[in-house]
C-alpha positions in Angstrom: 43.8 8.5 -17.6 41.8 10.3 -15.2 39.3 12.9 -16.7 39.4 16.3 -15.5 35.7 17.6 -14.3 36.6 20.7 -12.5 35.3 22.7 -15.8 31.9 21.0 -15.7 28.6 22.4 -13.8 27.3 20.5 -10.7 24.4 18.8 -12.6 26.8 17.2 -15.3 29.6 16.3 -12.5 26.3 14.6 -10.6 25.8 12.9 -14.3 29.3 12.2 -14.9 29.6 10.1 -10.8 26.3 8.2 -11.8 27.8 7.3 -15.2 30.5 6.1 -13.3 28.2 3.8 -11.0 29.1 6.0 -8.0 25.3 6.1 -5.9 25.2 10.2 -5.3 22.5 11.5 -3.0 21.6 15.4 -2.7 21.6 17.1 0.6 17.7 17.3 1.5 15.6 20.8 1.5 12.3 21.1 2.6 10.1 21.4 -0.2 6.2 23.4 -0.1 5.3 22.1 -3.6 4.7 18.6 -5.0 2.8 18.7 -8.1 2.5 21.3 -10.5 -0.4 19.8 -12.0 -4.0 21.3 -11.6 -5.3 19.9 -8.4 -8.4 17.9 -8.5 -11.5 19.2 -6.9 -11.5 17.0 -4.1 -8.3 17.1 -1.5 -7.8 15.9 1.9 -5.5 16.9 4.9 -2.7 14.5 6.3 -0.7 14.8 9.2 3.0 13.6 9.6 3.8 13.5 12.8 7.2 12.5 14.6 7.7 12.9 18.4 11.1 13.1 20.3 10.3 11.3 23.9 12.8 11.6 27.3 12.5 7.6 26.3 11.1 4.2 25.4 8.8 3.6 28.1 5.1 5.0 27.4 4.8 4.5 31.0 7.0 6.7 32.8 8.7 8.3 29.9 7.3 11.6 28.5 7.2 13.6 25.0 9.6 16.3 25.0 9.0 17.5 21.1 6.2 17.4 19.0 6.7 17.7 14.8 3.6 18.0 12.6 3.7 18.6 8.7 -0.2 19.4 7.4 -0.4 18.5 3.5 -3.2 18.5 1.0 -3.2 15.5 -1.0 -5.4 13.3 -3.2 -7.2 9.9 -1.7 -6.9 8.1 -5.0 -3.9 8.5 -5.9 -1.5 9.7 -3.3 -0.1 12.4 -4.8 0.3 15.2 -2.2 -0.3 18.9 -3.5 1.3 20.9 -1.2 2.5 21.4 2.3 0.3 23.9 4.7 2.1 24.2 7.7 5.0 23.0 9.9 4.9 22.5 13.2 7.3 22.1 15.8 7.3 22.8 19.2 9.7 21.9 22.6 8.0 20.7 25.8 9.5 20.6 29.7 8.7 16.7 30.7 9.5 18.2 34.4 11.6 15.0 34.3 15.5 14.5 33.3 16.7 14.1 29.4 19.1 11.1 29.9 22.4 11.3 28.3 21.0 7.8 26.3 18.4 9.9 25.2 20.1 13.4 24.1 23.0 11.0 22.3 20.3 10.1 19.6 18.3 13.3 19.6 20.3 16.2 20.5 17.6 17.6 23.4 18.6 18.7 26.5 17.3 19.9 30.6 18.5 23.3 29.1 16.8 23.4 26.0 13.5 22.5 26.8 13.3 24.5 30.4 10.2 26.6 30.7 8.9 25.2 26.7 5.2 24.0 26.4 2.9 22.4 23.9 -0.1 24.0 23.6 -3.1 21.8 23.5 -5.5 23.9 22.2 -3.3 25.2 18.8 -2.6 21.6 18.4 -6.1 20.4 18.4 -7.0 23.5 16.1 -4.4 22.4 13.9 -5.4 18.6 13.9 -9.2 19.9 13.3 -9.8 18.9 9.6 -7.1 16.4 9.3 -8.5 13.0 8.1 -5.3 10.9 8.2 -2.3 11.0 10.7 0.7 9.0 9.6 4.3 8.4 12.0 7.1 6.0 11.0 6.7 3.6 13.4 3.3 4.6 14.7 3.1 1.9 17.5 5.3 4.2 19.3 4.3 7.7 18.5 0.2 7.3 18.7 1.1 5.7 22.7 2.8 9.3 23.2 1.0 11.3 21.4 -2.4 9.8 22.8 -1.7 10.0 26.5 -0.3 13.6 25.6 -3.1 15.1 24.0 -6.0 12.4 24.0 -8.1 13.6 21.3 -5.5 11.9 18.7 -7.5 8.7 20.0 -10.3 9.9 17.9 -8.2 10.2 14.2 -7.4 7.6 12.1 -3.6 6.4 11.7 -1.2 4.9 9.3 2.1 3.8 9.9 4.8 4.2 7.0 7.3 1.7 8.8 4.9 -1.0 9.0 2.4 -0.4 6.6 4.8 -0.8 3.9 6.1 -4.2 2.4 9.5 -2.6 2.3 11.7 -5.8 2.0 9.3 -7.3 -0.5 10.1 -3.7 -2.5 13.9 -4.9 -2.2 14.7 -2.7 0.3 16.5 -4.2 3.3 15.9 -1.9 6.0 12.7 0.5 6.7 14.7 3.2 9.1 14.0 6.6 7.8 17.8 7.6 6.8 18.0 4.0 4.8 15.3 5.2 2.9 16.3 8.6 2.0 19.0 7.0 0.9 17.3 4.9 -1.5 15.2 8.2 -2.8 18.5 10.1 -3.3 18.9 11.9 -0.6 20.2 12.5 2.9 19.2 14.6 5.9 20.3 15.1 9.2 17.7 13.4 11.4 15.8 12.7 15.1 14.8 16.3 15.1 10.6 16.1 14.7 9.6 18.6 11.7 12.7 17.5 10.4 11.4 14.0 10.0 8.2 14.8 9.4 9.1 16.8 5.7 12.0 14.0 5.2 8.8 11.1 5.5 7.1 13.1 3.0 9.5 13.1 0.6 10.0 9.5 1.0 5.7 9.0 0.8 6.1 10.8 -2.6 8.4 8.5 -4.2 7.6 5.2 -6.3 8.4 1.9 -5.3 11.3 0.5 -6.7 9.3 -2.8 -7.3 5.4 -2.5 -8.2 5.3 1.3 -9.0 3.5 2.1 -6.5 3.8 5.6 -5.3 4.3 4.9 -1.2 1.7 7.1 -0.1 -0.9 5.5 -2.1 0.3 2.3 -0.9 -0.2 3.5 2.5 -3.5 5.0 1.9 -5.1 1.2 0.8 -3.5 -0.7 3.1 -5.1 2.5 5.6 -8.4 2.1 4.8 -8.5 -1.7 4.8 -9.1 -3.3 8.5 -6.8 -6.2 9.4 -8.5 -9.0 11.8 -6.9 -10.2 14.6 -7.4 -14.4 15.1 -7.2 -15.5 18.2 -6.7 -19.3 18.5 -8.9 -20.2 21.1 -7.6 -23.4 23.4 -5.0 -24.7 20.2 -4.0 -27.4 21.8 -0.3 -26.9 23.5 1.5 -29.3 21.2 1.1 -26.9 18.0 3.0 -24.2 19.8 5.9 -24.7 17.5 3.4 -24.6 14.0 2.1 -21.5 15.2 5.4 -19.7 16.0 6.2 -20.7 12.8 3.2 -19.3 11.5 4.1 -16.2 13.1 1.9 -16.2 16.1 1.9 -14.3 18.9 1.5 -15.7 22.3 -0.2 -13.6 25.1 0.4 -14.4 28.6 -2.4 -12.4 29.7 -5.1 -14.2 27.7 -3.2 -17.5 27.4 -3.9 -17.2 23.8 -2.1 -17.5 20.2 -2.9 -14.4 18.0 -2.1 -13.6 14.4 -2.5 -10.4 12.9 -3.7 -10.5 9.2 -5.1 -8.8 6.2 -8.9 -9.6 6.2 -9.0 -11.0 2.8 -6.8 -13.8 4.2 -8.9 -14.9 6.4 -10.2 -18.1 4.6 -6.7 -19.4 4.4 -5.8 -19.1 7.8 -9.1 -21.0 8.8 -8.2 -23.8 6.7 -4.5 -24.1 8.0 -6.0 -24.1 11.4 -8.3 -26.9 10.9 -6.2 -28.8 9.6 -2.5 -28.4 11.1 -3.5 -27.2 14.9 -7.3 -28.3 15.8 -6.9 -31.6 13.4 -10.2 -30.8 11.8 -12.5 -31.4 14.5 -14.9 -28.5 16.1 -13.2 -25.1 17.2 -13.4 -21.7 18.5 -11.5 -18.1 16.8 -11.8 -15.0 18.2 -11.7 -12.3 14.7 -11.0 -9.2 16.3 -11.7 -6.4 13.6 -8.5 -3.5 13.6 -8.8 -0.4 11.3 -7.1 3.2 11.5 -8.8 4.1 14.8 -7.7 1.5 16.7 -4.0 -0.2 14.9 -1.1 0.8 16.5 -2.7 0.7 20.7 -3.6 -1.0 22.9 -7.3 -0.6 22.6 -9.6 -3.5 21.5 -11.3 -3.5 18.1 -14.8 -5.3 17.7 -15.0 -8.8 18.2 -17.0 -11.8 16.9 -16.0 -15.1 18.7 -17.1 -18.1 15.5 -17.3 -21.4 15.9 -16.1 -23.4 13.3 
């Protein structure tokens, strides 16, 4: 017999679909507070940032909308305080919006005629900012940095990559996908938009360790990864080291691996023995942090001979 819940309020018919193991998400609002607790003393500024580009190519393509959400938040433990300001602002690329490109965000020649980003309030606004952090960061720091160069000098994090999402049990790390998995759902590829929907995702706890996302973000921020570069492995191994999840680059004719820095040992040892067959050889440990992940600029590098 089906129950009538026309006489219930919202909250207990929300109750009453969950009880029912129906997953229910809430339509997503904006929010300026995140704790009601007494702030500590010592706070820090973060930037979200999302861009909206004519296209892919970092090249030839060009930004043609620039979101920024400035928050207060704690460096220990993640917990954001409160959002300062929202930015959002259109920009004429003097180059046609594909329809490829309007399909996913919604921008069009007309919308963006005569609209300009202002380098100087951006730069004011990015003053005090310690941390900049994009969902999928490879892409937006290109953009942003040929855009409005003195992002090169900020540190970045990316919450797409940064994040062990999978290990989490969480299949996909696309924005909506996660909303969804916070309990809510937003109408995206609009910048601010993105930008406040990120922070609600940054403030939630991961479903696995705990882990509040931001303060995830923030340790895996502030510790630099090294770059190993495999220096004449011999040919043969090429298969061991795909496996291994190397990279090959035709420019340098070189295998590289990305890894976390305390790692390091181990991937010595598993290159002695399963690609240089434990006879003399050469790495190249390029040192990555916040300032330099996520381009195409070098970090420092020590070439060690093992």
């Amino acid at each position: 017999m089906e129950q009538d819940i026309s006489k219930y309020n919202l909250d207990e018919i929300l109750d009453w679909l969950k009880s029912q193991n129906f997953k229910v998400t809430r339509p997503f609002e904006p929010r300026e507070f995140y704790s009601a607790a007494p702030a500590p003393s010592k706070l820090l500024k973060a930037a979200i940032l999302d861009t909206e580009t004519t296209g892919t190519n970092q090249a030839l393509d060009r930004i043609i909308e620039l979101g920024i959400v400035i928050v207060e938040y704690c460096p220990e433990s993640g917990q954001v305080y409160r959002v300062l300001e929202t930015y959002n602002e259109l920009e004429d690329p003097e180059i046609p919006i594909s329809p490829e490109s309007t399909k996913i965000h919604g921008i069009t020649d007309a919308m963006v005629q005569g609209k300009k980003i202002v380098d100087a309030d951006v730069e004011q606004l990015m003053s005090d900012v310690s941390l900049v952090i994009a969902h999928n960061a490879t892409f937006d720091r290109g953009f942003v940095e040929t855009r409005l160069p003195f992002f090169q000098k900020k540190a970045w994090a990316c919450s797409f990559a940064q994040i062990p999402w999978k290990t989490e049990g969480i299949g996909s790390a696309s924005l909506e996908f996660l909303a969804y998995k916070c309990g809510f759902h937003f109408s995206g590829h609009r910048a601010s938009v993105d930008c406040h929907a990120l922070l609600e995702v940054l403030q939630s706890d991961l479903p696995q360790s705990g882990t509040k996302v931001f303060k995830m973000l923030l340790d895996k921020a502030r510790s630099p990864d090294i770059k190993v570069w495999a220096i004449n492995a011999p040919f043969d191994n090429k298969d061991k080291l795909k496996e291994r999840a190397y990279r090959w680059d035709g420019d340098r004719k070189t295998w590289y691996r990305t890894l976390a820095n305390e790692d390091l040992a181990e991937e010595v040892d598993w290159l002695r023995t399963e690609v240089y067959a434990n006879r003399p050889f050469k790495l190249e440990h390029e040192k990555m942090d916040a300032y330099n992940r996520f381009t195409i600029r070098r970090g420092s590098i020590e070439v060690v001979n093992y």
